[in-house]
Structures are given as C-alpha cells and as structure tokens.
C-alpha positions in Angstrom: 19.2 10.4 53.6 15.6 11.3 55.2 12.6 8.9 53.8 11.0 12.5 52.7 14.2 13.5 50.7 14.8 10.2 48.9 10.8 10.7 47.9 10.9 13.5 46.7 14.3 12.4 44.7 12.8 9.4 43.3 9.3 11.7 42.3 12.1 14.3 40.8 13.5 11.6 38.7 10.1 9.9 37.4 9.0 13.4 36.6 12.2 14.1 34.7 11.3 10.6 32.9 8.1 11.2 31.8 9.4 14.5 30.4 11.9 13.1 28.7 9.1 10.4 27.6 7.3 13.2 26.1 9.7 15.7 24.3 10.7 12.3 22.5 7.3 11.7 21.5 6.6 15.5 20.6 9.7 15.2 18.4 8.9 12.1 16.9 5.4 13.3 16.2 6.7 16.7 14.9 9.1 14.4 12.2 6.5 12.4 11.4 4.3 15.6 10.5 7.0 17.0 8.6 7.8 13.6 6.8 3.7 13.3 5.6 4.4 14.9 2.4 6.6 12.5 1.0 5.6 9.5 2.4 4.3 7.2 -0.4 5.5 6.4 -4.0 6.9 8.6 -6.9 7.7 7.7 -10.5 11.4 9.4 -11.4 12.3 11.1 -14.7 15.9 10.7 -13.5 18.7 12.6 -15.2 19.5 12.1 -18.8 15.5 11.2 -19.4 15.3 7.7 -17.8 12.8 5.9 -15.4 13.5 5.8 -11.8 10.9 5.4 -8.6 11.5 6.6 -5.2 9.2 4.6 -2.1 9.2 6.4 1.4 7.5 4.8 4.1 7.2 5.3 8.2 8.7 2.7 10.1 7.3 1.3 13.7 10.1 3.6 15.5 8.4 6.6 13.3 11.9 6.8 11.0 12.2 6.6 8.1 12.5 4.1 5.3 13.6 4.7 1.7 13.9 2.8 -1.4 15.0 3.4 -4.5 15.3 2.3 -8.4 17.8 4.3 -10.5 17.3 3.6 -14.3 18.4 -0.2 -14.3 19.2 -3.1 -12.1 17.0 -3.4 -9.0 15.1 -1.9 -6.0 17.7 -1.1 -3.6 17.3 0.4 0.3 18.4 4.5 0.5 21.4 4.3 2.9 19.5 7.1 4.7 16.2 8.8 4.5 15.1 11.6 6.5 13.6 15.2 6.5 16.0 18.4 7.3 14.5 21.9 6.6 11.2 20.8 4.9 12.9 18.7 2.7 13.1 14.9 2.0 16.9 13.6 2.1 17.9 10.5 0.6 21.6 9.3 0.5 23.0 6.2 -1.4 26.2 5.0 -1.0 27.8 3.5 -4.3 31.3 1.6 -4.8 33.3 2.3 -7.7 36.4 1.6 -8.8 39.5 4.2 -8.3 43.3 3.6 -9.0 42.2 -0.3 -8.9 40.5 -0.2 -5.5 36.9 -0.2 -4.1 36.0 3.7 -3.2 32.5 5.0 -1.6 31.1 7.5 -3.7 27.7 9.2 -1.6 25.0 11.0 -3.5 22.8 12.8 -1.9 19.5 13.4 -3.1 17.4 16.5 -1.8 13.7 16.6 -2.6 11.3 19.5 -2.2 7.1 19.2 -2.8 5.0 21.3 -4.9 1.9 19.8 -5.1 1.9 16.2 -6.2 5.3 17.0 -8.0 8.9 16.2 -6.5 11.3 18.9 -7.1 14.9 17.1 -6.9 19.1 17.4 -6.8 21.1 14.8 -7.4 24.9 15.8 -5.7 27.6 13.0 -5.2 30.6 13.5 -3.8 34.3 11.0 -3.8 36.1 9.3 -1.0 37.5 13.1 -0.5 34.3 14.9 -0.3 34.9 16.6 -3.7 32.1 17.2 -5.5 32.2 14.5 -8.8 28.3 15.0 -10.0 25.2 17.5 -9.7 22.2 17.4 -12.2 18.4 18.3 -11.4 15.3 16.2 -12.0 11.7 15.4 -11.3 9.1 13.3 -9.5 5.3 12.8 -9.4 3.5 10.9 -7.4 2.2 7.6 -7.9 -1.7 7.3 -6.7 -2.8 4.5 -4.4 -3.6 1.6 -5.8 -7.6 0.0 -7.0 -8.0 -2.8 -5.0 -7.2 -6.2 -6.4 -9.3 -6.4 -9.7 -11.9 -9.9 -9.6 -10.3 -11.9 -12.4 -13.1 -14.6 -12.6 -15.3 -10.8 -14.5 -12.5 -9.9 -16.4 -13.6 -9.1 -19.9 -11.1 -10.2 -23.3 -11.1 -8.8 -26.3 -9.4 -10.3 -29.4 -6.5 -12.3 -29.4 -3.1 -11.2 -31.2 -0.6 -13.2 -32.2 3.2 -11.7 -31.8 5.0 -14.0 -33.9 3.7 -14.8 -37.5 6.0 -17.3 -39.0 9.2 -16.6 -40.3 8.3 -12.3 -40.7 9.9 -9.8 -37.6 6.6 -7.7 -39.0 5.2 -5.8 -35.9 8.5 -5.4 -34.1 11.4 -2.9 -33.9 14.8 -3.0 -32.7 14.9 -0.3 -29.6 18.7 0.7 -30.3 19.9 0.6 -34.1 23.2 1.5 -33.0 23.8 -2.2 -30.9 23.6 -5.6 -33.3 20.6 -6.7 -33.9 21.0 -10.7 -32.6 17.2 -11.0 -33.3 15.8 -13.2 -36.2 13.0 -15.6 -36.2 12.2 -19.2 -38.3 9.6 -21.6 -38.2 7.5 -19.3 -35.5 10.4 -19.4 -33.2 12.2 -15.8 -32.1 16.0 -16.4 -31.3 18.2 -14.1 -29.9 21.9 -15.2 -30.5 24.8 -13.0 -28.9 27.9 -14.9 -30.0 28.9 -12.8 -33.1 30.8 -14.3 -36.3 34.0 -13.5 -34.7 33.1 -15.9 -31.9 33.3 -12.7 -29.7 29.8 -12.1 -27.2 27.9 -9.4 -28.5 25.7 -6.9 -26.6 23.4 -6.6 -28.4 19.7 -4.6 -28.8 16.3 -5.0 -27.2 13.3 -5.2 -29.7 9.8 -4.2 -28.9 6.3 -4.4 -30.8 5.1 -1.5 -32.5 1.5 -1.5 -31.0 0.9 -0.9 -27.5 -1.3 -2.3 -24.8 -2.9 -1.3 -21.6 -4.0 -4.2 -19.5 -3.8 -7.6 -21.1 -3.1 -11.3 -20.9 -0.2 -12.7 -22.7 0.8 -16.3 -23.2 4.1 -17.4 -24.5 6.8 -20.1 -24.0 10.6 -19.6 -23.4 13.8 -21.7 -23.6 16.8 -20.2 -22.3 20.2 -22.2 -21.9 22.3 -22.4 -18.6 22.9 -19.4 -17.7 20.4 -17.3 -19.9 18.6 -14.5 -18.6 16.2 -12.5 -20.7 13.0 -10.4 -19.6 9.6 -9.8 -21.1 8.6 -5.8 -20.6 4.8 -5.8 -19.9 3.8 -2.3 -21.6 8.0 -1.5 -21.4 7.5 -0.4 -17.6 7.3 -3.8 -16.0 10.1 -6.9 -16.1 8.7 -10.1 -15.8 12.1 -11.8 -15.8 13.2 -14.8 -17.6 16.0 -16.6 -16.5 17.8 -20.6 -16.4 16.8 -20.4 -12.2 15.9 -24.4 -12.1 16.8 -25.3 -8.7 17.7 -22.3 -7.0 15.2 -20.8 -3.7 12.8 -18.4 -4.4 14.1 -15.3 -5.8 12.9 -12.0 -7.3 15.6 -12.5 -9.6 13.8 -15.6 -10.9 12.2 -17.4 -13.7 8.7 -15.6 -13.7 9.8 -12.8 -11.0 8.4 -9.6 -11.2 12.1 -7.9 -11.5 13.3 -7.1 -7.4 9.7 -6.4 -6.5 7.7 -9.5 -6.6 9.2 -12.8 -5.6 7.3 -15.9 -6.9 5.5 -18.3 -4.1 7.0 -21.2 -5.3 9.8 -22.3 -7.5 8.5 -23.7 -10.9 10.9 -23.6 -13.5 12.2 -26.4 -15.6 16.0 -27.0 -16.6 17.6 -25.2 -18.9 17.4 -25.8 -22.5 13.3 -27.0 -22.1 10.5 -25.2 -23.2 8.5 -23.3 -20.5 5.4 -21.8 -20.5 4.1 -18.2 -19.4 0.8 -16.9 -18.9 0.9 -13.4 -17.3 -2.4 -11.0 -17.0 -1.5 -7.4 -15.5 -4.9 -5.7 -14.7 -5.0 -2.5 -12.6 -1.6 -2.3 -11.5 -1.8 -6.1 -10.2 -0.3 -9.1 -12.0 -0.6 -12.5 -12.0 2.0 -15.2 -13.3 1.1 -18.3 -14.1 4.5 -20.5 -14.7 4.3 -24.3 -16.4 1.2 -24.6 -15.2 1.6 -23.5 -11.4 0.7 -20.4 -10.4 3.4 -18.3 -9.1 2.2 -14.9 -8.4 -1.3 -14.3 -7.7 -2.9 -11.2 -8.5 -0.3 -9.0 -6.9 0.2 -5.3 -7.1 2.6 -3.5 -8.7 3.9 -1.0 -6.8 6.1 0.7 -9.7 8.3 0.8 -12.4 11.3 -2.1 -12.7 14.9 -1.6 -13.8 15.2 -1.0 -17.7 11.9 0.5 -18.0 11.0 2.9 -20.7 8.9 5.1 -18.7 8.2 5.5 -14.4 4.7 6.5 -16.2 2.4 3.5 -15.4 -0.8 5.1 -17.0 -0.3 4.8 -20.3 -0.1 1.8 -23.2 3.1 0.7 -23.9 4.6 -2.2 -26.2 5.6 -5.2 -25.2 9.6 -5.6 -25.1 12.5 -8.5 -25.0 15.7 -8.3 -23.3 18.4 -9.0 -25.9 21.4 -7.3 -24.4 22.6 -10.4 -22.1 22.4 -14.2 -23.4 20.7 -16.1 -25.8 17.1 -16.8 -25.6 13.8 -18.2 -27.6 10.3 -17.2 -27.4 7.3 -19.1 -29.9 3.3 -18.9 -29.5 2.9 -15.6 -28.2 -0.5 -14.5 -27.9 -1.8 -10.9 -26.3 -5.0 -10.8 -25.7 -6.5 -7.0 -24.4 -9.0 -6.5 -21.6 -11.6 -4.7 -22.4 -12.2 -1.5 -19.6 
C-alpha cells in the first residue's frame, strides 16, 4: 500500500471515530434531556392507598439509576430505569413462590409527567409473560431540600410527656382488628407477642393521638435478643429499634434511619439493657443521638421509610411503635416541639 493511501485510510478511520465519538454523545445528551423530567424524588400513593417513594438519578455514564420503596420493608435498586417514548420506565424483579419453587415475577412501572405530578401503571407479569397484576396510581414530587437547619438556634417549646404512669391515655391502637399486645405499668410500655396459648402473636401498632411537626424526643428502650421494634417520627419516618449489639454498621440497626440512613458508629448495648434515644428531626434532617454517642448527625431525609402512614412529609403526624414483630419496652418519653 502507497504512504498516501494508508493516510488517507488511517484519516478515514479517525474521522469515522470521532463520528462515532459524537452521535454517542448526541445520544446520550438527547436521553439525558429526555430523562430531566423525572430526575429527582417523588412521594407514591401506591395502590390500595399506601406510601411509596420513587428516587431517579443520572449516573457518571449519563444512565440511569432508580430506587424504590414499595409500602413496607426497605429502599431497594429498580432492576432497570430508563426513558422510552417520553416516559420514565422502571422494572423490578420480584421472587415468589410457585408449585414450591422460586419464580421471577417482573413489574413494570410506566410513568408519565404532568406538571409536578407522576401519572403511573403498575403491570407485572409471571415466569410465562402472562399478565398476573395491573392497577394505576400517583406521584408528586418531593421539593429539594433547606439546607441543614443550625441546631445550636433551634428554638423548644414545651415539653410533653408520652407515658403518664400506669394510663395508655393519649394513644390508640392503629389496627383493632390485630391483638392489642400493648399495656403499660409503673411508667413502663410493654409490648408482649406471646399470646396465652403460648402461640406468637402479630399483633397492632399504637400511635399518639396528637401530632407533631418538627420536634425532639427522648426516650429509652429494652428489647430482648432478637427484638426489633421502630419508633415512627410523625408516622412517615422509622427510626429503627433493634437487639444489633455487636453487629457492623447497618441501616437495619439500633438507631438507623430505616434503609436510608446508616449510623457512623455502632453504639448499642446488649440485649435486655436499657438504652437511651434522643432524636431531633428539623427540616427534613435528623439527628440521633444513641447512649450518649452521637450516631447520626443532622442528616437529611430524603423520604418516606417502609411502614409509613403517608409519602406526605409536610404535614404533622403522630408519633408510632412497631408492635407487629417482638417484644419491646419504652419508659421516659418526652416530645418536645420546635417552635417555627
């Protein structure tokens, strides 16, 4: 081959590069355009009425990344997140249980805009691509966060003490159709699941019948081996209470903001001892303050956690126990408001 010819072969094949170089930029710039809308965070009123959130963010490749919270359990990574036709895609995959073996069941969810509002479909299909589930719902978007609040100006208003004695005054049970485990004595609140036929018992959440808005609230807790609890912070966010003595750092742990905020260090004590909380949520950020060590420091919240009443985070809401799983205690808890 002639000098001039492999030149111009080797200019042909730059050229050819950089063109290549550029539609893939084009098209990651046009998907990234298209994608705008949705990135960001919604609140879900997911089928059947409960609270879901959906988070959508760019990766450094310009894809995609979705997470997602389905009524309970935790924050979980969408399978796949894209946009096709305008509108956001989000698959999860989910195994289930069919004739005695694991099965993949994929849902696909399909989101359209209007506004601040997210139009959705919820369609899952079996192992054999038959349609098993369909049902609409909605979405609205979560605004950005303040910036972390100054806690040292924080302003308190009066104190209010949860547990008065031996009286379950102030509190209500959240289902009257589960048992009712819940009973309190000398200032102490016990939750006891073994029923009188020695058989566990799944039994109701209780909440207080005022609601807060931003707030400090001190407490202390004893859970046995095992015991895993939660304290709702205005029924939207789980601070979770759990025996975790021991273990790494978890979000599933003693003082964990539920899958979403994992402590800095590991403070708990062993099961069966009392332990302290003192937990101040302020603008969407919260702070967690565990035997005496802090443990999350003035951290945002960047929505709803599993078993919340509402995805709405702007509005008062009451203050709820987890009763459904093990036993548990609470004593000396104190709300105190902050004053806006």
């Amino acid at each position: 081959m002639k000098h001039s010819s492999f030149t111009s072969v080797v200019r042909g094949l730059a050229a050819a590069g950089l063109l290549c170089g550029a539609v893939t930029l084009f098209a990651a710039d046009a998907c990234c355009e298209a994608a705008k809308p949705y990135i960001g965070r919604w609140a879900l009123t997911i089928p059947g009425g409960g609270a879901g959130w959906l988070g959508v963010e760019t990766q450094a490749d310009g894809a995609l990344k979705g997470s997602i919270l389905w009524g309970g359990g935790s924050v979980v990574p969408a399978a796949e997140t894209k946009v096709e036709n305008g509108a956001l895609v989000v698959v999860r995959k989910h195994n289930r249980k069919k004739d005695g073996q694991n099965v993949i069941f994929v849902e696909t969810i399909t989101a359209k805009r209007e506004g601040d509002t997210l139009a959705l479909t919820t369609r899952t299909v079996n192992d054999e691509g038959k349609e098993v589930g369909k049902a609409d719902f909605t979405g609205k978007k979560i605004p950005d966060l303040p910036p972390r609040p100054d806690l040292s100006k924080l302003v308190f208003g009066t104190p209010i003490r949860l547990l008065n004695g031996n009286s379950l005054d102030g509190w209500k049970v959240m289902n009257e159709k589960a048992p009712n485990c819940w009973s309190i004595a000398d200032g102490v609140l016990s939750n006891r699941v073994m029923g009188p036929d020695g058989k566990k018992r799944h039994g109701t959440n209780i909440r207080t019948i005022a609601e807060f808005e931003d707030f400090n609230i001190k407490t202390e807790v004893r859970v046995p081996k095992g015991g895993n609890s939660g304290i709702y912070l205005r029924g939207i966010y789980e601070v979770q209470v759990a025996e975790s003595y021991g273990k790494p750092v978890d979000s599933h742990n003693m003082g964990a903001l539920y899958s979403r905020i994992t402590p800095a260090v590991a403070a708990e004590r062993p099961a069966g001892e009392w332990q302290t909380l003192d937990i101040t949520l302020v603008d969407r950020h919260l702070t967690v303050i565990l035997n005496g060590t802090p443990i999350i420091d003035n951290q945002p919240v960047l929505g709803c956690t599993g078993g919340a009443m509402t995805s709405d985070e702007f509005k008062p809401g009451p203050i709820y126990l987890q009763g459904d799983h093990t036993d548990v205690d609470y004593r000396n808890m104190i709300v105190t408001p902050i004053k806006k």
